[in-house]
C-alpha positions in Angstrom: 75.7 107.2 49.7 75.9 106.9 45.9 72.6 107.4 44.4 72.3 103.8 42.9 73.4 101.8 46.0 70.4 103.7 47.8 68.1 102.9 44.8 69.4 99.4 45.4 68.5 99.7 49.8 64.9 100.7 48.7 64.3 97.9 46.1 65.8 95.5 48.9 63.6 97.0 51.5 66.5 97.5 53.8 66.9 101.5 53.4 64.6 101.9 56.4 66.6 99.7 59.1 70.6 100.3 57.5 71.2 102.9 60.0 70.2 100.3 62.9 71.8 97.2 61.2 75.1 99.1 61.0 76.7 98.8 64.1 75.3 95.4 64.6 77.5 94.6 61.5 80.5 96.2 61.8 83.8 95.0 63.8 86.6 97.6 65.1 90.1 96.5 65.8 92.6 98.1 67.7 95.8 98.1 68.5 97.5 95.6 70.9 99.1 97.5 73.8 102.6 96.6 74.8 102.6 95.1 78.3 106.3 95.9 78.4 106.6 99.4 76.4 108.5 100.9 79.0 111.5 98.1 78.5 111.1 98.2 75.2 108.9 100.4 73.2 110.5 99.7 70.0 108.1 96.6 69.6 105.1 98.9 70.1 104.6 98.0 66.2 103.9 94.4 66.8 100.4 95.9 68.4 99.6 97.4 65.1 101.1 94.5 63.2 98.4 91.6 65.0 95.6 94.3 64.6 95.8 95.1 61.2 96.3 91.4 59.8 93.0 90.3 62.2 91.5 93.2 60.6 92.5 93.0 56.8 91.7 88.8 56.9 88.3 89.4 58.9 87.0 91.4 55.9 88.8 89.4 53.3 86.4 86.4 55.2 83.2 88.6 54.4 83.1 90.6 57.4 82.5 94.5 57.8 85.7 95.9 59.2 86.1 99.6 60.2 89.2 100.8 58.2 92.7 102.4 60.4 91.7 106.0 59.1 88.2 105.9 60.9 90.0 104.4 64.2 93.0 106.6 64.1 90.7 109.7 63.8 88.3 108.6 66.7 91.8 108.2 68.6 92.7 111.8 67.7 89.3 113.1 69.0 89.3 111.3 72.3 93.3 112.2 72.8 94.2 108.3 72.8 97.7 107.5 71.8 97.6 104.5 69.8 98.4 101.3 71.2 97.7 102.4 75.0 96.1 99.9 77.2 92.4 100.7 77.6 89.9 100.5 80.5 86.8 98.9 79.6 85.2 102.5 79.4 87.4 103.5 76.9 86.8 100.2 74.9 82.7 101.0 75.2 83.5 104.8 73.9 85.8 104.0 71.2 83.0 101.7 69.7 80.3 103.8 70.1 82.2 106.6 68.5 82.9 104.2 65.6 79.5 103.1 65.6 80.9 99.5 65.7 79.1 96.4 66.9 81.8 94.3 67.9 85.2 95.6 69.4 88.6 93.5 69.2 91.3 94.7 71.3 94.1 93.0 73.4 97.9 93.1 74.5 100.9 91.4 73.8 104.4 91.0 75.6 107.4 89.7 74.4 110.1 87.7 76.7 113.0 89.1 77.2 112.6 92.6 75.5 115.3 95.2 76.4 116.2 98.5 74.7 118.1 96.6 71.9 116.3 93.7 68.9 114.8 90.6 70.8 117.2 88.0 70.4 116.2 85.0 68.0 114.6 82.8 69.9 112.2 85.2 72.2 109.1 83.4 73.2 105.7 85.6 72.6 102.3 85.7 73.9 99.6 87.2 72.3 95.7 88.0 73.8 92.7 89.5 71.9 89.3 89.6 73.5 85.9 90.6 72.0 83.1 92.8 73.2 79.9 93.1 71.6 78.2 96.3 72.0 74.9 94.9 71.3 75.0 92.9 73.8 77.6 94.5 76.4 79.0 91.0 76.6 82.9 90.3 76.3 83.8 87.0 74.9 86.6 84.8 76.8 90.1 85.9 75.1 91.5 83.8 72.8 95.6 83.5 73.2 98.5 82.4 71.1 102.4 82.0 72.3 105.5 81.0 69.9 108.4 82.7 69.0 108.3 85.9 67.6 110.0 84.7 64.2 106.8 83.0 64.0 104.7 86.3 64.6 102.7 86.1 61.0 101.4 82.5 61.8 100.8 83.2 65.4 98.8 86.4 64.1 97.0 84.0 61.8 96.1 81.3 64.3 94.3 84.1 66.0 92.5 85.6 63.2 91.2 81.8 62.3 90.2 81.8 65.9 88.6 85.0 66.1 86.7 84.3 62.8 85.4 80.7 64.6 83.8 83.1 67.1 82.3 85.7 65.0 81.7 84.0 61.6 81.6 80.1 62.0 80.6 79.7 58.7 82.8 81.5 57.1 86.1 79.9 59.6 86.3 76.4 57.6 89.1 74.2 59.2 92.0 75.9 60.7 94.4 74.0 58.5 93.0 75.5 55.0 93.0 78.8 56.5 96.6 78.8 57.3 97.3 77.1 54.0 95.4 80.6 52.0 97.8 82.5 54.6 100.8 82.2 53.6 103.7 83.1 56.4 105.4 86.4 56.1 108.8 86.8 57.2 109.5 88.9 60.1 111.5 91.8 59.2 109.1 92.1 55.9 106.3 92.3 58.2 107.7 95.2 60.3 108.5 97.0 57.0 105.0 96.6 56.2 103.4 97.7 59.7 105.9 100.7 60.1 104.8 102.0 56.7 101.4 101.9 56.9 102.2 103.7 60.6 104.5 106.3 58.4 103.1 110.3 58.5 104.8 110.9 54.6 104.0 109.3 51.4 108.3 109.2 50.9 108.6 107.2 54.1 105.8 104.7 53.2 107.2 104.1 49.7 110.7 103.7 51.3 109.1 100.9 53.6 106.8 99.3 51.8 109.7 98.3 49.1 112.0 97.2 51.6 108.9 94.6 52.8 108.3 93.5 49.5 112.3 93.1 48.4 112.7 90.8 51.6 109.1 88.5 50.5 108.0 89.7 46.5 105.2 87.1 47.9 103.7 89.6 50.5 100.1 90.6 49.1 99.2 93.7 51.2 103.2 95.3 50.7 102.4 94.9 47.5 99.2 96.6 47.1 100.4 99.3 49.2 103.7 99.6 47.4 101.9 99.5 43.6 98.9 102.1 45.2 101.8 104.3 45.7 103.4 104.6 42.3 99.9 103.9 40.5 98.9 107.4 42.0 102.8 108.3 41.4 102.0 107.6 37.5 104.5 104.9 37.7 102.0 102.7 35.9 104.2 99.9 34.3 106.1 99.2 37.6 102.5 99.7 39.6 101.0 97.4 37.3 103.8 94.2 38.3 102.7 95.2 42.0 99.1 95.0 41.9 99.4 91.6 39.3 100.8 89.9 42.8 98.0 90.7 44.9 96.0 87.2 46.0 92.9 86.9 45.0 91.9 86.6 49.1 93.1 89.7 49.6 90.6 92.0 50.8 92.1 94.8 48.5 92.3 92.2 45.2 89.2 94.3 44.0 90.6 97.6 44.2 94.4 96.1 43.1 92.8 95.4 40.2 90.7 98.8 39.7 93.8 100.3 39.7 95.6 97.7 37.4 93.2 98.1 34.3 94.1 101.7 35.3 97.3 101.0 35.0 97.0 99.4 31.9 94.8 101.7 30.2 96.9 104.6 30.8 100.2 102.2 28.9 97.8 101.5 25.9 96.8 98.2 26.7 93.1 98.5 26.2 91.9 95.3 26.0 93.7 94.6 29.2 92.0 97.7 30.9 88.6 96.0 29.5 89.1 93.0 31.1 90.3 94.1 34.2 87.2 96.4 34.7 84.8 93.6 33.6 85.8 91.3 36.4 85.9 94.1 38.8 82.4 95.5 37.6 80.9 91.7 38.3 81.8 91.8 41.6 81.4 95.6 42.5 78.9 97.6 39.9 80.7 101.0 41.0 80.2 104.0 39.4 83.7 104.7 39.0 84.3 101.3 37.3 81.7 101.8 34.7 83.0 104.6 33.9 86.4 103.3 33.2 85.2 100.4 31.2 83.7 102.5 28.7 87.0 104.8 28.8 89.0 101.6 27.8 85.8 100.6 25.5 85.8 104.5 23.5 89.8 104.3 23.5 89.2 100.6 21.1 86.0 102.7 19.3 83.9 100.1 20.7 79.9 101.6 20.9 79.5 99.8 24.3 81.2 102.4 25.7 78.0 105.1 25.9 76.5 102.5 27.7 78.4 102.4 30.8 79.3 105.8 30.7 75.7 105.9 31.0 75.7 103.5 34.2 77.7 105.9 35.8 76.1 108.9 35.0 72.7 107.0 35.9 74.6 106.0 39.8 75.4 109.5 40.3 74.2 112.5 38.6 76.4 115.0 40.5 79.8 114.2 39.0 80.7 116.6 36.2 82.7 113.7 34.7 80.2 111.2 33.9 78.1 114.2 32.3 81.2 114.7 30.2 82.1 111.5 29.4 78.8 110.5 28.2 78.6 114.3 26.0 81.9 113.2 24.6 80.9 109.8 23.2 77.4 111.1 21.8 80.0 114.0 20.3 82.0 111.3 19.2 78.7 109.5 17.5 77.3 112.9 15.8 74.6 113.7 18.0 75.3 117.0 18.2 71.8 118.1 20.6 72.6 115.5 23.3 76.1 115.9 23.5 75.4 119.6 24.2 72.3 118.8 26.6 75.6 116.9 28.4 78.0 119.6 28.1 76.2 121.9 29.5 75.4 120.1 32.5 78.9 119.5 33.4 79.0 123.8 33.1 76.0 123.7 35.7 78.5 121.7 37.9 81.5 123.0 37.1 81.4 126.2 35.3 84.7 126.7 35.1 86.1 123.5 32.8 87.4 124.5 29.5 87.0 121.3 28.0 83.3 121.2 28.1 83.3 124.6 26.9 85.0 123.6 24.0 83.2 120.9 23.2 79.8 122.8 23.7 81.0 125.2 20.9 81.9 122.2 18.6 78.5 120.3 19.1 77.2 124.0 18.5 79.0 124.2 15.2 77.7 120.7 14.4 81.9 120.4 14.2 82.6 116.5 14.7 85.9 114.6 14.9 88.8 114.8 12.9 91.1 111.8 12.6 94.3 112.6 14.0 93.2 115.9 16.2 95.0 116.1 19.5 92.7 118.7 20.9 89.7 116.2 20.5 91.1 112.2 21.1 91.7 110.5 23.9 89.6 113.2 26.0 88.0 110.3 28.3 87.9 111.2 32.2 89.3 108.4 34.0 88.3 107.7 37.8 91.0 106.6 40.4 89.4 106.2 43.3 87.7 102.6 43.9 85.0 104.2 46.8 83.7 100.2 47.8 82.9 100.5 51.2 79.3 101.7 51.1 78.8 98.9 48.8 80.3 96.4 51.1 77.9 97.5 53.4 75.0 97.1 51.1 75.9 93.4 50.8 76.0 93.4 54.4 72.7 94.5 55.2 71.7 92.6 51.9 72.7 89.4 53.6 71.5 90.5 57.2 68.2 90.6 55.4 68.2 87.4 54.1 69.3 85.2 57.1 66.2 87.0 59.1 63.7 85.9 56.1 65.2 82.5 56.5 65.0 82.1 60.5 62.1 79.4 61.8 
C-alpha cells in the first residue's frame, strides 16, 4: 500500500481492522455458466458478458468489486475453466481465495440455441444468486427473461436488482438506473466481451473497434479501445476515445488520467492541467500529482515543485518522483537540493544516466539554457492510474463511519 494512503488508515484509525473489513467489503463476480454449452458453446460469452456489466455497474454504484485479473488468476490456480457451473464448495473456495465477502454467480440458457447464431427472436433467461461469506447465507436468485436482442437491458435490470439487495441506498428507482444505462446493441456487446476475453493485445484492439464502430456511444469499448492506443502512443486518436467515456463509468477516473496524458504528450498543457485537477479532487494519487506538476513545469508554472513534492511525500521509493522534484529545484537554481534529489534517484536506480547528468550539472552550479534539448522537457510522466487501494480506503473510510453512526 502506498505510503500516504497508510498515513491516511492511521489518522482514520482504520489501519488496525482493514485487513478484517476487507472481505466484508468486497464483492466477486463470476461468470454465468451455459446451461446449454454442449448445443451451443459459442454463446459461452454471454456468461462473461452479464458478469462483467453486474461487476463494472456495481463499482461504478460505490461498491468494492474484485477486478477479472484477480478472478481469472484464482481460476488458473484451482484449475477452473471459466464459465463452468460450480458446486456450492467451489463457490465457498473461490471467495475465500479472493478474500471476497460477497459472491455473485449464476447461469443462463438461451431457447433454441444450436451449433449455428440464435435466430432473432430467441427468448432468454437469466439467474444470479448471492452468497455472503460472512454470513454463509445465499440470497434468493434474482431472474430476468426477454429476448436476447435485448441482452444489455436484461443485464441491467439485474444489476439494478442486485444493487437493491446489496446497496439499497445506492439502487434509487429502477427507472433512473436504466435511464444512466444506456442499451448497447447486441453484436457491439459481443465485440466488447470477446475482447476483453482475447489472449493478445492485436486481437483486443481488433475487437474493441469493431464494438465501438457498431455503438461510438459504448462507454467501456471505448475506454478499452483508447487504453489501447494511449499505451500504443496513439495519443490524438486515444484522446477522442477516452473524451466519450460517461462520467458513471467506473473507469471515467482513469479515462481521464490517461486523457490529460494524452493531452500533455500533444502539447496541450493547460488541457493536461485541467484534466489532472479534476482527477486529483477525486483520487489524490501519487501518480496524478506527479503529472500535474509535469503539465504545470511544461507551462513554467512554480506550482509544479509542489506536487512533484506530493508525490515524492506518498512514496519515497520511486526514483521518478526523486527526479522530478531534483529537476524542478535544478530548473529554480538550487543547485544543493537538486543534487540531494539526484543522488537519491542513484541510490534507487544507479544506473539512470539522466540523473547522472544532472548531478554533474547541479555540481557545476551549470543551470538551464534556453533552447537546450539535452535539458527541457525532461519531466517523468506516470501512466499507470494504481486506484484500487484507494477505493478501498474510502471503503473502510465509509465502513467506519456508518459504525460511529449506529444507535
Amino acid at each position: 500500500m502506498p505510503r500516504l494512503l497508510t498515513l491516511l488508515l492511521v489518522a482514520a484509525g482504520t489501519l488496525g481492522t482493514a485487513t478484517r473489513c476487507h472481505a466484508a467489503d468486497t464483492v466477486a463476480v463470476l461468470p454465468l455458466f451455459n446451461l446449454n454449452h454442449s448445443k451451443a458453446p459459442n454463446l459461452d460469452w454471454i456468461g462473461e458478458s452479464v458478469a462483467e456489466t453486474v461487476r463494472e455497474s456495481l463499482a461504478s454504484s460505490g461498491l468494492l468489486l474484485l477486478g477479472r485479473e484477480e478472478r481469472e488468476e484464482v481460476y488458473r490456480r484451482l484449475s477452473l475453466r471459466t464459465g463452468v457451473v460450480l458446486t456450492k464448495a467451489s463457490v465457498l473456495k473461490i471467495g475465500e481465495t479472493l478474500d471476497a465477502g460477497i459472491v455473485l454467480f449464476g447461469e443462463f440458457t438461451v431457447e433454441g440455441e444450436g451449433p449455428g447464431p440464435p435466430p432473432q427472436t430467441a427468448q432468454m433467461r437469466v439467474a444470479i444468486r448471492a452468497v455472503d461469506l460472512r454470513k454463509f447465507r445465499e440470497t434468493a436468485a434474482v431472474e430476468q427473461t426477454g429476448p436476447l436482442q435485448s441482452l444489455s437491458q436484461i443485464q441491467a435490470r439485474l444489476t439494478w436488482m442486485l444493487l437493491s439487495q446489496l446497496h439499497p441506498d445506492s439502487a434509487g428507482s429502477e427507472s433512473d438506473f436504466l435511464r444512466s444505462h444506456p442499451a448497447v446493441r447486441l453484436d457491439a456487446l459481443e465485440s466488447y466481451i470477446r475482447g476483453l476475453m482475447a489472449p493478445a493485445p492485436d486481437q483486443q484492439m481488433r475487437l474493441f473497434s469493431q464494438a465501438v464502430r457498431v455503438d461510438e456511444r459504448f462507454s467501456q469499448a471505448n475506454f478499452q479501445l483508447g487504453r489501447l492506443l494511449s499505451a500504443k502512443k496513439d495519443y490524438r486518436n486515444a484522446a477522442l476515445l477516452l473524451s466519450r467515456v460517461a462520467a458513471g463509468d467506473s473507469h471515467f477516473h482513469e479515462a481521464a488520467f490517461l486523457l490529460g496524458i494524452c493531452r500533455y504528450y500533444e502539447g496541450d498543457f493547460d488541457a493536461a492541467i485541467r484534466q489532472f485537477r479534476a482527477v486529483a479532487a477525486e483520487f489524490p494519487l501519487n501518480e496524478v500529482f506527479n503529472n500535474l506538476g509535469a503539465a504545470l513545469s511544461r507551462k513554467n508554472d512554480p506550482g509544479a515543485l509542489e506536487q512533484f513534492q506530493k508525490a515524492l511525500d506518498g512514496d519515497e521509493t520511486d526514483p521518478d518522483y526523486w527526479f522530478n522534484t531534483g529537476y524542478s529545484l535544478w530548473r529554480q537554481g538550487v543547485f544543493s537540493r537538486a543534487a540531494d534529489r539526484f543522488r537519491a534517484v542513484l541510490d534507487r536506480a544507479s544506473g539512470d544516466q539522466d540523473a547522472t547528468v544532472f548531478l554533474g550539472r547541479c555540481l557545476r552550479l551549470d543551470g538551464p539554457r534556453t533552447g537546450d534539448p539535452r535539458s527541457e522537457g525532461r519531466e517523468r510522466i506516470k501512466t499507470t492510474f494504481e486506484d484500487s487501494a484507494f477505493r478501498q480506503l474510502q471503503a473502510e473510510l465509509q465502513g467506519s463511519r456508518a459504525e460511529k453512526t449506529k444507535p
